[in-house]
C-alpha positions in Angstrom: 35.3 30.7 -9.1 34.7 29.2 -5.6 31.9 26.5 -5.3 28.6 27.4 -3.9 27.9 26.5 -0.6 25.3 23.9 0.7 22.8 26.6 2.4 20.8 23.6 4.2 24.1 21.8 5.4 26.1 25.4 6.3 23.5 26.4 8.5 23.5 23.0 10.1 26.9 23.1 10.4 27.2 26.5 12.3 24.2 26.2 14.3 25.6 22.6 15.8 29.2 24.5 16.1 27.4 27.6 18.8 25.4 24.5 20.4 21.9 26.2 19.3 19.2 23.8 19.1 16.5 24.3 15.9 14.0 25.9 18.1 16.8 28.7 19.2 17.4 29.4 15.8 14.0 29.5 15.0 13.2 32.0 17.7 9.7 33.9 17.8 9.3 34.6 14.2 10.3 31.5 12.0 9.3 28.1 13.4 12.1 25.2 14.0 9.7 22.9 11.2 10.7 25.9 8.6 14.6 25.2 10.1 14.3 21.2 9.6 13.2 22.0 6.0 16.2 24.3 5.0 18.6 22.2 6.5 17.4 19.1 4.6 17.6 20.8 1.7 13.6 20.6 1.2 13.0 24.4 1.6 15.4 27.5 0.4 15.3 30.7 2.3 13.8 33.9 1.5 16.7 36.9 1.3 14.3 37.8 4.9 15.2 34.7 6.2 18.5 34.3 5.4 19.5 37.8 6.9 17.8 36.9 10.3 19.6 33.3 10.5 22.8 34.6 9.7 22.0 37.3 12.6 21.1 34.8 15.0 24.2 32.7 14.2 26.5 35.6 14.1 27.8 35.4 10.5 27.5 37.4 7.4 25.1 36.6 4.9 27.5 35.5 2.4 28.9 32.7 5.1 25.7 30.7 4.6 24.8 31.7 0.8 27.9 31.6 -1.0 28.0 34.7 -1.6 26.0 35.0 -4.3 22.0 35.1 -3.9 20.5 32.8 -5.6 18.5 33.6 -8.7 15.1 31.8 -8.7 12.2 32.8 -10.8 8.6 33.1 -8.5 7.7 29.9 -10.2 10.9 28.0 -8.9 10.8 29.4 -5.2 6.8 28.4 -5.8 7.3 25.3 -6.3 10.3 24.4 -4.3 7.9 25.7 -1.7 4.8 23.2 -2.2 7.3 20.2 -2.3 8.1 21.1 0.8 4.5 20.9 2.0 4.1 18.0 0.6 6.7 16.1 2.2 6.2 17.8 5.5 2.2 16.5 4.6 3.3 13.4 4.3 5.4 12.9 6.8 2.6 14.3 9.3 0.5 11.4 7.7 3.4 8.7 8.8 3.5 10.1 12.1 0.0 9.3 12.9 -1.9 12.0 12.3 -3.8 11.5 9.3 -6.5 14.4 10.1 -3.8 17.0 10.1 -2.4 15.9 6.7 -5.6 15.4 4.9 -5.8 19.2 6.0 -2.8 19.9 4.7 -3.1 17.6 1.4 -6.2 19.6 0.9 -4.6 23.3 1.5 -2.1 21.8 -1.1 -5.0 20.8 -3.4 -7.2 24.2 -3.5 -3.6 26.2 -4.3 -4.5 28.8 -6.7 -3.1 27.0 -10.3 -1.2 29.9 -11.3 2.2 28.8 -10.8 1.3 25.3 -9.3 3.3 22.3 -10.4 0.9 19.2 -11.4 2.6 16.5 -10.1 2.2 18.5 -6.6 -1.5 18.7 -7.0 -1.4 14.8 -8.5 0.4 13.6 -5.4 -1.7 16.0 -2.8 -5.4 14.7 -5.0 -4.2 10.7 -4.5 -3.5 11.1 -0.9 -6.4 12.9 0.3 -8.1 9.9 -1.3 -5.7 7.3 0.0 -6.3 8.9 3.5 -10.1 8.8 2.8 -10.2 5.3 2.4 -7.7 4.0 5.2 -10.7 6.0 7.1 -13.1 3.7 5.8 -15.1 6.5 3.9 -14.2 4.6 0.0 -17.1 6.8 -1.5 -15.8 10.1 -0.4 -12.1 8.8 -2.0 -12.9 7.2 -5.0 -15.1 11.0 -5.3 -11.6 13.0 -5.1 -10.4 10.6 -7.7 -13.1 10.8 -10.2 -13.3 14.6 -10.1 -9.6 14.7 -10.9 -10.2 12.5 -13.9 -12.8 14.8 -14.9 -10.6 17.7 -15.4 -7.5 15.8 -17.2 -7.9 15.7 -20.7 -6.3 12.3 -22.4 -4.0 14.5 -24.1 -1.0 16.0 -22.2 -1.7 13.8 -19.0 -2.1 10.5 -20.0 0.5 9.1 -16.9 -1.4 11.3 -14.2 -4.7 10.1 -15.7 -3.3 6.4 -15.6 -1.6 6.7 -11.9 -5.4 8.3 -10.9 -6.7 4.7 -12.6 -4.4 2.8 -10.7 -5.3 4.8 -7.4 -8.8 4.2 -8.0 -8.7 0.7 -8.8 -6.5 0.3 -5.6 -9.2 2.2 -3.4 -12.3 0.0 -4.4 -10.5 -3.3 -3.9 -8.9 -2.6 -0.5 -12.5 -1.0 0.1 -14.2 -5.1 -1.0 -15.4 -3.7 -4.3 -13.3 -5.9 -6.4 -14.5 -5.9 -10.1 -15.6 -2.2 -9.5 -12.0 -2.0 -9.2 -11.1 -4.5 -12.4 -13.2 -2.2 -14.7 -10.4 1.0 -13.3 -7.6 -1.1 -13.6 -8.5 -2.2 -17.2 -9.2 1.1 -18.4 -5.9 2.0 -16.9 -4.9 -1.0 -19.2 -6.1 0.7 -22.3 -5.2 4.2 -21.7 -1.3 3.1 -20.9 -1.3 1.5 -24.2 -2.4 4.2 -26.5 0.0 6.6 -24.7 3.3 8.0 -25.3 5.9 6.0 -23.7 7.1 6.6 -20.2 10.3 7.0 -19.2 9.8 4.9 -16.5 8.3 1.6 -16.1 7.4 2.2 -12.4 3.9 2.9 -13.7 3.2 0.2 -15.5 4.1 -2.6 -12.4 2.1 -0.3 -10.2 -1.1 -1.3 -12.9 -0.2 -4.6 -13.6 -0.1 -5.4 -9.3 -3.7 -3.7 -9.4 -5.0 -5.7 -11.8 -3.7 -8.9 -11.1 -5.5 -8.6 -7.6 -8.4 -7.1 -8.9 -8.6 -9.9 -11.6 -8.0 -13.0 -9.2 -10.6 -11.6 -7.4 -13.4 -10.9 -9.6 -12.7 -14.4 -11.3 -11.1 -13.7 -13.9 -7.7 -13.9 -13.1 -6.2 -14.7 -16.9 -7.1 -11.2 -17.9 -4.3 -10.0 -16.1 -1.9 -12.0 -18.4 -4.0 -11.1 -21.9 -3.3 -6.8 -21.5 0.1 -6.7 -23.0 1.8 -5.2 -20.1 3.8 -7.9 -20.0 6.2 -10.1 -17.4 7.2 -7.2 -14.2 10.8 -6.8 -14.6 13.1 -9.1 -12.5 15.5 -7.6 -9.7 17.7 -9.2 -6.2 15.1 -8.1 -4.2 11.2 -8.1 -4.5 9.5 -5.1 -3.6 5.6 -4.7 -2.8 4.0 -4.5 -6.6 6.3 -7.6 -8.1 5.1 -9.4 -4.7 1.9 -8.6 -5.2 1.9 -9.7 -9.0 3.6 -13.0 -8.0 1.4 -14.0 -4.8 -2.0 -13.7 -7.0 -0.8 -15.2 -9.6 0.4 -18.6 -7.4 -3.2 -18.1 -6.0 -4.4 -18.6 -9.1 -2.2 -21.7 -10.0 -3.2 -22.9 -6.8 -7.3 -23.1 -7.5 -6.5 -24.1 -10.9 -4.6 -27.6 -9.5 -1.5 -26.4 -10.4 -0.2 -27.2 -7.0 3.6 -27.4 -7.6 4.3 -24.5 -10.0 2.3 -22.2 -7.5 4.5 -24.0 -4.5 7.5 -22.8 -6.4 6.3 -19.5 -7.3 5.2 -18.9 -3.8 8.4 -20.2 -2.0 10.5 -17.8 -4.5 8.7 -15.4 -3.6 8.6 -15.3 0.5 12.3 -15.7 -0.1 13.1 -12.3 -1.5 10.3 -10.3 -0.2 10.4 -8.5 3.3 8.1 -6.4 5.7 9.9 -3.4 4.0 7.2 -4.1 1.0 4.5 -3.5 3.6 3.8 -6.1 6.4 -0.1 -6.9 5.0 1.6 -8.1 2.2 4.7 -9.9 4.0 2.6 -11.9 6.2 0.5 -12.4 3.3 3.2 -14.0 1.1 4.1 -15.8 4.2 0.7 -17.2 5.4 -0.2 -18.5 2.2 3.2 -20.1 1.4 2.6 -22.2 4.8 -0.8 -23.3 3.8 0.3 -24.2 0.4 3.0 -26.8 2.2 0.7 -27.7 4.8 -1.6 -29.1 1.8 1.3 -31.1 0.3 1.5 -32.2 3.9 4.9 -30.6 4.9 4.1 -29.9 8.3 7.2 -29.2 10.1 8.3 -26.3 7.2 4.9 -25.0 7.9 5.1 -24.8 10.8 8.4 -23.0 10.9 6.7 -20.2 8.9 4.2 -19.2 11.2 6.3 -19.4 14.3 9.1 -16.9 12.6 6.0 -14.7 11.1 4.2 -14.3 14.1 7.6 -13.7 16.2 8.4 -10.8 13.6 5.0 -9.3 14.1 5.1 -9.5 17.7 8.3 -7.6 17.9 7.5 -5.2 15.3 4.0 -4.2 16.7 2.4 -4.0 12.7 -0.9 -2.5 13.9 -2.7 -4.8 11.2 -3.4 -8.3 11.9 -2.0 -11.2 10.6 -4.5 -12.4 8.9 -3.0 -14.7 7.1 -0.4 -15.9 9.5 -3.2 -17.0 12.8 -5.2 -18.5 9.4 -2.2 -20.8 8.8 -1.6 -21.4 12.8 -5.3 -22.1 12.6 -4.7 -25.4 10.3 -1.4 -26.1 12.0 -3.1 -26.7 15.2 -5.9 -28.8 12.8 -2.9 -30.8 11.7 -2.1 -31.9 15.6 -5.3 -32.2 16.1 -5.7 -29.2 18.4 -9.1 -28.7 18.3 -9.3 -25.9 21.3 -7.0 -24.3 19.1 -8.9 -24.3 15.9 -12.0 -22.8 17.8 -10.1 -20.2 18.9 -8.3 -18.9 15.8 -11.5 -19.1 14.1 -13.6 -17.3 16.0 -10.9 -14.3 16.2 -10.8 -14.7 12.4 -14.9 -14.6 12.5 -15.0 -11.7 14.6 -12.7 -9.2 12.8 -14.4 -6.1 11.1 -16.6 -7.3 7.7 -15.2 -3.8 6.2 -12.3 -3.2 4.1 -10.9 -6.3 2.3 -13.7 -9.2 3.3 -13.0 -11.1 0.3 -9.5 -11.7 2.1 -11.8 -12.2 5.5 -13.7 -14.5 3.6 -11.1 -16.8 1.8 -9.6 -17.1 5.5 -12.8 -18.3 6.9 -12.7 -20.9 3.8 -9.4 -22.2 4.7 -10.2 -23.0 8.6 -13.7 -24.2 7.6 -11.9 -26.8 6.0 -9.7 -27.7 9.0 -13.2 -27.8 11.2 -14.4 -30.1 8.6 -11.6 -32.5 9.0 -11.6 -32.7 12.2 -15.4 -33.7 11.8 -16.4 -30.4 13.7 -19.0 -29.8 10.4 -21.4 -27.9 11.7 -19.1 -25.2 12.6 -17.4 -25.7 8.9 -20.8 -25.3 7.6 -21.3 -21.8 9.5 -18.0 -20.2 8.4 -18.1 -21.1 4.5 -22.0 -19.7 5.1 -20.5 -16.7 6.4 -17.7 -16.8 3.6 -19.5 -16.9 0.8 -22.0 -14.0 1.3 -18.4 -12.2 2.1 -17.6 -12.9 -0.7 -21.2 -12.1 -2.2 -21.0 -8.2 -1.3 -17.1 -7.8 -2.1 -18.5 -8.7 -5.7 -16.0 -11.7 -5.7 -19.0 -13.8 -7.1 -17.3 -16.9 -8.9 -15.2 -17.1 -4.9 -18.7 -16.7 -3.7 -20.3 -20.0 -5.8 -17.1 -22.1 -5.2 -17.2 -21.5 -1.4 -21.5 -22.6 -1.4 -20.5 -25.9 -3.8 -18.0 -26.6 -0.8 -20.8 -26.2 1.5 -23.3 -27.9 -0.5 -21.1 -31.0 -0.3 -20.2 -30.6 3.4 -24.2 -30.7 4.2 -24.8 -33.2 1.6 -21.7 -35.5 4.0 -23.2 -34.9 7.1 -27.1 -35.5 6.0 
């Protein structure tokens, strides 16, 4: 019995071979979109389509279906048909145009249930509410994901109901609502250990990155360690969630004095993580790792950091800022007594949007309040841990919030 042919790649192939570009095979009645689809496999032709693209390439029918039709049930071509919405969705969404695929996430979301895969309408719910709050409208997302909790019953969806957790908890901390978000991520906790094992432990790191940053955040930071979810699994490389875990967690060694174990944990970690995990958290990793060394007072490695992490966001064009990096370049230039320097970093640090993550605005401002204050500039130290701690005051990072006013409390108390 001959093999069955590759529909996607024949087509390619004989459309390449007559020169035809996607759009000339597409012609007036199927669009070139539809074409990309079949060709990468995402999409399989109708028996209509098929007979028109054979047609148009001057073959038989048989030359780019093997032959034999395939036999899908309405369910199979239903669903093979929203996946490939929901990548082209997606991919409209990477491409910059986030209005268009919150349209289409939505069209994806109001599909008629009969015949609808859930994971489909899982993955179209958490983007419209990813999407929602990349907008800046937190309320409207963290809306999408409550009403989809609403209608999942423990039973039967206890992985979509804990990936909706995870989203949510995600949404409220990147949106400065930080223990908002711990309560999400600890219920997330809860529900993922009553529930039937998951074949994979994807899941699980996902919740345990949340709630580590939700947890430093809020204060609490040792009730990441005390839900049973246990160490993230170890691999060559370090993608975003095991970064995440491991940055938070040498934060919290950090305040706690632990100054050399988080050193180590922080230098491990910029070793094996890349911009691939997401540059926020690259330069993040990054950033930090410099102002950890320039603490111990190794200047020159530092230093090398932030030169090299600024380079790579230059070239790269990130559209975020590097927050974390100009901090570090900010007590750099402290170190050299650059005081123009200092000024200048911190009031570009000062004047970047209060929405979105402010309690990362506001440990920032902390960090080159202390370089003003050293180099005896204290009345403009005084003015950024003021502005720090009520940052920190309405992300609901309140124990941040009383740690930066003691620091200010004992800057006035030097300068009176």
């Amino acid at each position: 019995m001959p093999e069955p042919v590759d529909t996607g790649r024949r087509i390619k192939e004989l459309r390449v071979s007559a020169g035809m570009t996607q759009h000339e095979l597409a012609g007036p009645d199927i669009s070139a979109s539809y074409i990309s689809l079949v060709e990468r496999g995402k999409r399989i032709p109708s028996g209509r389509a098929l007979k028109i693209l054979a047609g148009r390439l001057g073959v038989a029918m048989a030359d780019i279906s093997g032959g034999a039709a395939r036999v899908e049930s309405v369910g199979r071509v239903r669903r093979l048909d929203l996946v490939g919405r929901l990548v082209a969705a997606r991919r409209q969404w990477e491409g910059g145009d986030p209005e268009g695929a919150l349209r289409a996430f939505r069209a994806l979301a109001g599909t008629s249930p009969v015949g609808r895969p859930d994971d489909v309408y899982t993955e179209a719910q958490l983007a419209i509410a990813e999407i929602l709050g990349a907008q800046g409208l937190a309320d409207d997302g963290a809306a999408v994901l409550l009403r989809m909790l609403d209608g999942l019953g423990p039973a039967g969806y206890a992985e979509t109901r804990v990936r909706a957790l995870i989203a949510l908890a995600d949404l409220l901390e990147s949106a400065g609502r930080v223990q908002d978000g711990l309560r999400y991520a600890l219920t997330a906790a809860l529900e993922e250990a009553v529930a039937p094992p998951s074949e994979s432990a994807f899941h699980s790191l996902l919740l345990l990155d949340a709630l580590t940053r939700c947890a430093y955040w809020s204060g609490c930071a040792h009730w990441a360690t005390e839900t049973g979810l246990g160490e993230p699994p170890a691999d060559g490389g370090l993608p975003g969630p095991r970064a995440g875990i491991a940055l938070h967690r040498a934060l919290d060694l950090w305040d706690r004095g632990a100054m050399d174990r988080a050193a180590a944990l922080l230098a491990e970690t910029a070793r094996r993580v890349t911009p691939a995990a997401g540059f926020r958290l690259w330069e993040a990793v990054n950033g930090r790792h410099a102002l950890l060394l320039l603490a111990r007072g190794e200047r020159s490695a530092a230093r090398s950091i932030v030169e090299r992490g600024l380079v790579v966001a230059s070239v790269a064009q990130e559209p975020d800022f590097p927050l974390w990096l100009t901090t570090a370049e900010a007590v750099c230039a402290e170190s050299t007594g650059d005081h123009a320097r200092v000024r200048e970093r911190g009031e570009q640090l000062a004047a970047l949007p209060d929405g979105g993550r402010c309690h990362e605005k506001a440990a920032a401002l902390s960090e080159v309040a202390g370089a003003c204050a050293r180099l005896g500039d204290r009345e403009r130290a005084a003015g950024y841990l003021r502005y720090a701690a009520e940052l920190f005051r309405r992300a609901q990072a309140y124990r941040h919030a009383d740690r930066t006013r003691e620091r200010l409390s004992d800057l006035l108390e030097m300068r009176n």
